[in-house]
VEXKOL-666086 format. One record per residue (C-alpha): x, y, z; residue in one letter. Coordinates in Angstrom, 2 decimals. Layout:
REM residues N
> X; Y; Z; A
...
END
This chain:
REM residues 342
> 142.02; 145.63; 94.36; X
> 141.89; 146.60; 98.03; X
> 139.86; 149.44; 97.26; X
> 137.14; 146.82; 96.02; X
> 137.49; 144.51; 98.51; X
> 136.85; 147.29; 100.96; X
> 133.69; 148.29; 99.40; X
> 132.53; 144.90; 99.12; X
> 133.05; 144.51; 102.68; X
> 131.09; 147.77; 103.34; X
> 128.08; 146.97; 101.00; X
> 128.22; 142.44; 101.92; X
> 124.99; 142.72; 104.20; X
> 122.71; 144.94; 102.15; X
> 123.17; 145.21; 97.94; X
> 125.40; 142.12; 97.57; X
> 122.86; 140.14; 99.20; X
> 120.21; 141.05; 96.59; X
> 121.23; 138.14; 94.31; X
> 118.17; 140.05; 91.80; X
> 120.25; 143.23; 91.62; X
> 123.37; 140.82; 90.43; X
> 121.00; 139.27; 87.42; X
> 120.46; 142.26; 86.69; X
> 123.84; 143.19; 86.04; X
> 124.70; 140.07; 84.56; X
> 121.88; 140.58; 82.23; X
> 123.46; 143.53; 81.29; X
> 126.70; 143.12; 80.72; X
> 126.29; 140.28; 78.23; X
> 123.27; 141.10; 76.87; X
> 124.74; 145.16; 76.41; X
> 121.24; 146.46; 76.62; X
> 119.69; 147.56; 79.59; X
> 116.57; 147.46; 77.21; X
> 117.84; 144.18; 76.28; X
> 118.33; 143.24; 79.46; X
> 114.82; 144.36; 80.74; X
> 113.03; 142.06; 78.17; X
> 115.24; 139.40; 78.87; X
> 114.26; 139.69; 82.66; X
> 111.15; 140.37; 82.11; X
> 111.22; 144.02; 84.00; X
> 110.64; 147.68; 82.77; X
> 113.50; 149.67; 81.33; X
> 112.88; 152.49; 84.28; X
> 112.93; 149.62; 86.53; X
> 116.34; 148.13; 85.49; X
> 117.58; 151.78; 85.71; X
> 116.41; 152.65; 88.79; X
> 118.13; 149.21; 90.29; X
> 121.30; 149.52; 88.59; X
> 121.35; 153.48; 89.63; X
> 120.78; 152.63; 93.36; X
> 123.35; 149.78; 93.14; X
> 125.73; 152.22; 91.88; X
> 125.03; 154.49; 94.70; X
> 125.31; 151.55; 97.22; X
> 129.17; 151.12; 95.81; X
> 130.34; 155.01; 95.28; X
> 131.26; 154.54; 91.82; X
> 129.97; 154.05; 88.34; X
> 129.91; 150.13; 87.25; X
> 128.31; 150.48; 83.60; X
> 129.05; 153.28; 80.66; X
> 125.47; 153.77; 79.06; X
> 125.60; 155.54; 75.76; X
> 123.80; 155.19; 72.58; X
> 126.16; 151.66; 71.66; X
> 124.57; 150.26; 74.58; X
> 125.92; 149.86; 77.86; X
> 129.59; 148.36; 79.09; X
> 131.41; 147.97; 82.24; X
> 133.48; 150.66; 83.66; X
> 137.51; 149.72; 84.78; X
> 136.17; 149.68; 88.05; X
> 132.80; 147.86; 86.96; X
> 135.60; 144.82; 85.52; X
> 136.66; 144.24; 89.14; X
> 133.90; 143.69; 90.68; X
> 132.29; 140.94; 87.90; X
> 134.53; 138.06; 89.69; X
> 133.12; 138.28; 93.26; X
> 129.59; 139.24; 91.26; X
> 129.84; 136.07; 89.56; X
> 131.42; 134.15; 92.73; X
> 128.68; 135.33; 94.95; X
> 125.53; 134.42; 92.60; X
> 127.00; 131.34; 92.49; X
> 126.82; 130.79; 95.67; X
> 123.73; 132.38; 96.36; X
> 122.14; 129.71; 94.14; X
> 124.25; 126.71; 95.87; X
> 122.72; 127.82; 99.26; X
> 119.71; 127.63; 98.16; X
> 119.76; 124.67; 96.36; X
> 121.35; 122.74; 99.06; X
> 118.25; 123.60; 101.37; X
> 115.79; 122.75; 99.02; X
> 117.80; 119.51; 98.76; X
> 117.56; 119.19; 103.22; X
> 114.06; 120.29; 102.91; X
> 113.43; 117.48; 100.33; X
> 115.81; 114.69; 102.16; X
> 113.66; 115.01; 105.52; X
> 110.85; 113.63; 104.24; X
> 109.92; 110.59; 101.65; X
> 110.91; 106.86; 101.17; X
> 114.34; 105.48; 101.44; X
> 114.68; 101.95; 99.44; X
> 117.57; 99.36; 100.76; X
> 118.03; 96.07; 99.04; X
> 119.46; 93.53; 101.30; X
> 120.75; 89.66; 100.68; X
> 118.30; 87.40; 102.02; X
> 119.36; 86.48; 105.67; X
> 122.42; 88.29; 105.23; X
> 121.72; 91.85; 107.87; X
> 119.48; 89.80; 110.02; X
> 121.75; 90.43; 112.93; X
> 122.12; 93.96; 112.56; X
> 119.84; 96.00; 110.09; X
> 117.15; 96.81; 112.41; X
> 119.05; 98.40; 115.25; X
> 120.97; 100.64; 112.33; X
> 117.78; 101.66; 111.19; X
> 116.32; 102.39; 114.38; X
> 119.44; 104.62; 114.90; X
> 118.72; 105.88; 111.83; X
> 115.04; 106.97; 111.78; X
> 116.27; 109.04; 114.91; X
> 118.25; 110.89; 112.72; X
> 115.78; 110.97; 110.03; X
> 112.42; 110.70; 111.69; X
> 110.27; 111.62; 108.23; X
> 111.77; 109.13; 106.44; X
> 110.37; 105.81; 105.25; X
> 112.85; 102.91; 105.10; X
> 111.73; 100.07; 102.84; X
> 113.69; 97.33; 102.83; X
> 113.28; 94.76; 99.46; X
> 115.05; 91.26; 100.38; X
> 116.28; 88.92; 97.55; X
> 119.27; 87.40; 96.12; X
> 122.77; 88.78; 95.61; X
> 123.30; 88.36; 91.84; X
> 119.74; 90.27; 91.72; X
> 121.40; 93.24; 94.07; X
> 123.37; 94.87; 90.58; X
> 119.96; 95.28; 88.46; X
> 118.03; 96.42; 91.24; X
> 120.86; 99.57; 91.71; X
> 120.81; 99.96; 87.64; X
> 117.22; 99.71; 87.30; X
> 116.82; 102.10; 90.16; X
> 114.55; 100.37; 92.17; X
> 116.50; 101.07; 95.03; X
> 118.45; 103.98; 96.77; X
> 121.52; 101.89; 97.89; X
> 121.90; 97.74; 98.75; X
> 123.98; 95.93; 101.20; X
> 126.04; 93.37; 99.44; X
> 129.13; 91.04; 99.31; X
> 131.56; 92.36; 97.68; X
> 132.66; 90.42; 94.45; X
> 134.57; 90.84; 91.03; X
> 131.22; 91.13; 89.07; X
> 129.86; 94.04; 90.87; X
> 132.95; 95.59; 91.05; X
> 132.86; 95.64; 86.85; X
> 129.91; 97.76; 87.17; X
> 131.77; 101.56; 86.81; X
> 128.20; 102.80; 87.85; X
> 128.26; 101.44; 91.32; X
> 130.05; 102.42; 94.25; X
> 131.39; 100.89; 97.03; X
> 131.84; 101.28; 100.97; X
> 132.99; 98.45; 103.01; X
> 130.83; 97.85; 106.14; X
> 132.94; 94.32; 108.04; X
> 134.58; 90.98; 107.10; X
> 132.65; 87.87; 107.67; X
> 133.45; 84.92; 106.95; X
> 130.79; 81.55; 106.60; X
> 130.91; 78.95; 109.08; X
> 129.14; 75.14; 108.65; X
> 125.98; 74.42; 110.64; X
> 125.77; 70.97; 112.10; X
> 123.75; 69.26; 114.98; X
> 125.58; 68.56; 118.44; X
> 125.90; 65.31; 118.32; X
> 127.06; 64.64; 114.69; X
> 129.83; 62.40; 113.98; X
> 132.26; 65.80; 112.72; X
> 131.27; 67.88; 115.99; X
> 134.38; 67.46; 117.33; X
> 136.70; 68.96; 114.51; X
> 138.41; 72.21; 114.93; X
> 137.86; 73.19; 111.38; X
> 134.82; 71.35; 108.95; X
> 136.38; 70.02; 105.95; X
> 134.40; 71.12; 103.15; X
> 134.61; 68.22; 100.85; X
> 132.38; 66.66; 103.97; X
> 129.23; 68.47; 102.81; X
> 128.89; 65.92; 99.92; X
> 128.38; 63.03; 102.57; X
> 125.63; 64.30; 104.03; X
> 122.30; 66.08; 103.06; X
> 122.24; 69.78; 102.57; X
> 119.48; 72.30; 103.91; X
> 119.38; 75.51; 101.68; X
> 118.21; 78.39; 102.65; X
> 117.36; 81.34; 100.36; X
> 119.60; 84.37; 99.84; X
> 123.05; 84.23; 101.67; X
> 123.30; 80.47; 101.58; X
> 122.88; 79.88; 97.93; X
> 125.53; 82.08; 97.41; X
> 127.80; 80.72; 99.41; X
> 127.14; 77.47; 98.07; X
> 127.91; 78.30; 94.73; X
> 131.10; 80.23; 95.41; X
> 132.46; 77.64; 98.26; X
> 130.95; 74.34; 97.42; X
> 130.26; 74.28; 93.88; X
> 133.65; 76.27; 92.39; X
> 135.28; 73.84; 94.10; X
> 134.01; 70.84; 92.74; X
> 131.63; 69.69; 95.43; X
> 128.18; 69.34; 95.12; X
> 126.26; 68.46; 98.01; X
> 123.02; 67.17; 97.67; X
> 120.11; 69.28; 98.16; X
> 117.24; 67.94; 100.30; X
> 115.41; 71.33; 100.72; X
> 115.16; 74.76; 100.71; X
> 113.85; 77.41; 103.19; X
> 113.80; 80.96; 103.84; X
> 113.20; 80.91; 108.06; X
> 115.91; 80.68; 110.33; X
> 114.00; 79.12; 112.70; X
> 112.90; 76.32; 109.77; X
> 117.17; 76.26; 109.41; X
> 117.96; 75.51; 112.60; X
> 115.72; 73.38; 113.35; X
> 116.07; 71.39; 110.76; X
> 119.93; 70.80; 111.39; X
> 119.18; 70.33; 114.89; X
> 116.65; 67.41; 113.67; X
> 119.71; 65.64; 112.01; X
> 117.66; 66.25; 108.35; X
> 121.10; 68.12; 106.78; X
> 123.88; 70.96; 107.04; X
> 123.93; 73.67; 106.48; X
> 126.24; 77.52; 105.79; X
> 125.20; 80.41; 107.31; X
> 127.15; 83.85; 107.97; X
> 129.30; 83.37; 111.62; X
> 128.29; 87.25; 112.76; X
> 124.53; 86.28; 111.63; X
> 124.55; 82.72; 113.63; X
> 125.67; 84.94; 116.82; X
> 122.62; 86.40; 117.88; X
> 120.32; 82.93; 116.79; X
> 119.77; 80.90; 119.69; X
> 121.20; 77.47; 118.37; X
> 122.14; 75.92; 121.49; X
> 121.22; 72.58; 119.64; X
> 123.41; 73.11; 116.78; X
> 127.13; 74.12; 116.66; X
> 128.69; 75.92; 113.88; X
> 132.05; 75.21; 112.56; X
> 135.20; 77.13; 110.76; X
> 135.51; 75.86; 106.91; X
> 139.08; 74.12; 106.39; X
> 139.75; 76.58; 103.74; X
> 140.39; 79.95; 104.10; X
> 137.50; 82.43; 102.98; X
> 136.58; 85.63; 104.15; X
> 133.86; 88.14; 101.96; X
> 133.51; 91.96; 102.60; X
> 129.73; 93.41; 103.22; X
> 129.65; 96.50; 101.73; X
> 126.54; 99.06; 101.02; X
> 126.64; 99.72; 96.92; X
> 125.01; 102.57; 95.70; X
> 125.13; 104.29; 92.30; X
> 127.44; 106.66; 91.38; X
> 126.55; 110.90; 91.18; X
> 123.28; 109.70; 92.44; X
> 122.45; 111.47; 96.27; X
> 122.18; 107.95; 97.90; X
> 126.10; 108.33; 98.83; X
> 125.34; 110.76; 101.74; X
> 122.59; 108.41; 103.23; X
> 125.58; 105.25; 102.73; X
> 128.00; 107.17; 104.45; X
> 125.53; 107.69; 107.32; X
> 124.31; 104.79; 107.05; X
> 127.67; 103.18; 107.60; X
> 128.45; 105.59; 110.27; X
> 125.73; 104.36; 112.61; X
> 126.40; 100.87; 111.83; X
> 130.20; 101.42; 113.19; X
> 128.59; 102.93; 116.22; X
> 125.87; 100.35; 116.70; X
> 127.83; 97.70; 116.08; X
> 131.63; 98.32; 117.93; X
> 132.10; 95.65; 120.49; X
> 129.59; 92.85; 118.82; X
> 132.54; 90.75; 117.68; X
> 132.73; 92.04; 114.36; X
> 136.10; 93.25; 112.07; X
> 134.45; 96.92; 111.57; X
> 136.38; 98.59; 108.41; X
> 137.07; 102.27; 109.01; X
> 137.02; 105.30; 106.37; X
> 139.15; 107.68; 108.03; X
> 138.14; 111.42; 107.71; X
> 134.71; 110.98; 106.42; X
> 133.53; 114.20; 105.39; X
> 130.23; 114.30; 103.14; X
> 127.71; 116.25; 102.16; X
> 124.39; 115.11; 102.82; X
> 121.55; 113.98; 99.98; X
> 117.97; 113.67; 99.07; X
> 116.31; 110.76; 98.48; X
> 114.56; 108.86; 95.85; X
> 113.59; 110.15; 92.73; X
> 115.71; 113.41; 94.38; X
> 118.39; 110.18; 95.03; X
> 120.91; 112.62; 92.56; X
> 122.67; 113.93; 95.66; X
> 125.07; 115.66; 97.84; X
> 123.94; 118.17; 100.50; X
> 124.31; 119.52; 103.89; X
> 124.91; 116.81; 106.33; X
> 128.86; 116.35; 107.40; X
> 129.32; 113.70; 109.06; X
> 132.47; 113.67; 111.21; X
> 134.50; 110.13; 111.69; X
END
């Protein structure tokens, strides 16, 4: 065995590197033809000779027994087939991993997000991001949460960011990472008659109009208000924060919002207000599992730590991240080169 491992050594930069030479051989050895072998490979018989003859030469011994039953590995021949095998393997893994960076630099990156949900935060991540990825194309899709789990089966999207929740966690196909813990906080205009509370009592929201606003707030209106008996009644519906706000700041209704997304909305007019009940949710970005998107996640949620430290928000932290990078859409089957240190 040393005696091998010396000539590999001695012949690593020149012969072994051929990865060709190694079909070859391979060819060989389980076809047991080197006219076999040649047909397989599509070469000449002199020219399968001539590259198995100047391999030999390369490692000072014979490696195949050719004879009229066809050709077989020498003792000698034997030992080297597990670093043969070991090294075309590799050989193909480098090269497939580049193809995968090559393909990953370049091309359209789909993220699903919660309606007024990331408005805080998403573009400064991404902004971070494209420096890190300047040829690729962030889309980002907006909609509802209980949409967010067909969009990731249906593929229409590399990864989402989400609130975590039993139903998604059901899916086996769909992975996980936690991002921060948020919790939602009441929206109510300075001078109403509940301004004063420490904490708003929930059951409170059925005394008084209620201003929906697309995405984040449904949710939370089902899941807070309406599992717990109390339905509040609805005197309308928007999608613009600035529509939200004012609107509570009119006196027209409350409203929930998100406390880290209410920090960076100027709402002087309005105050917001702690729930009386205890309720925190996890954000998390869910992406399929086996597909490449995990790489992009894990960066994804690295530069949101870094953005992010010292807003105010209860940052999770995956210790020892250490992942290999991806590709993106379509090449979204992924992992590849990138390791990302925590």
């Amino acid at each position: 065995m040393i005696i091998v491992q010396t000539l590999i050594l001695k012949c690593e930069s020149t012969v072994f590197m051929d990865t060709k030479v190694l079909d070859v051989l391979v060819t060989i050895v389980e076809t047991g033809s080197l006219t076999a072998a040649a047909e397989k490979l599509g070469y000449t018989q002199p020219a399968i000779t001539h590259m198995l003859k100047n391999l030999e030469a390369e490692v000072g011994f014979p490696i195949l027994i050719r004879d009229k039953r066809g050709a077989r590995l020498t003792p000698n021949g034997q030992k080297l087939m597990p670093t043969v095998y070991a090294h075309i393997k590799a050989t193909n893994n480098f090269y497939e991993k580049a193809h995968q960076i090559k393909r990953q630099t370049e091309g359209t990156l789909i993220l699903y997000t919660i309606q007024n949900l990331t408005i805080n935060w998403l573009s400064s991540v991404i902004m971070y991001f494209r420096n890190d990825f300047p040829d690729i194309m962030i889309r980002i899709d907006e909609g509802k949460l209980d949409d967010a789990e067909s969009v990731l089966d249906h593929e229409k999207a590399d990864f989402a960011i989400v609130i975590d929740n039993e139903e998604i966690r059901r899916n086996n196909k769909i992975e996980l990472i936690p991002l921060y813990e948020d919790s939602p906080v009441a929206l109510l205009p300075r001078k109403h008659p509940l301004s004063d509370v420490e904490k708003f009592p929930i059951r409170a929201f059925e005394d008084y109009p209620f201003i929906m606003q697309e995405g984040f707030t449904e949710y939370m209106y089902r899941v807070i208000l309406e599992d717990n008996g109390i339905r509040p009644s609805v005197e309308a519906t928007t999608s613009s924060d600035i529509n939200l706000v004012s609107r509570v700041y009119s006196g027209f209704g409350l409203s929930l919002r998100s406390a880290q997304t209410m920090t960076n909305i100027r709402h002087g007019s309005i105050i917001t207000k702690p729930l009386d009940i205890p309720f925190t949710y996890m954000v998390c970005i869910a992406y399929r599992k086996k597909r490449q998107s995990v790489a992009f996640c894990q960066r994804f949620h690295k530069i949101h730590d870094r953005t992010q430290c010292g807003r105010g928000q209860r940052l999770t932290r995956q210790s020892n991240i250490a992942v290999s990078g991806l590709c993106l859409a379509g090449t979204l089957s992924m992992p590849s080169i990138f390791f990302i240190s925590s």
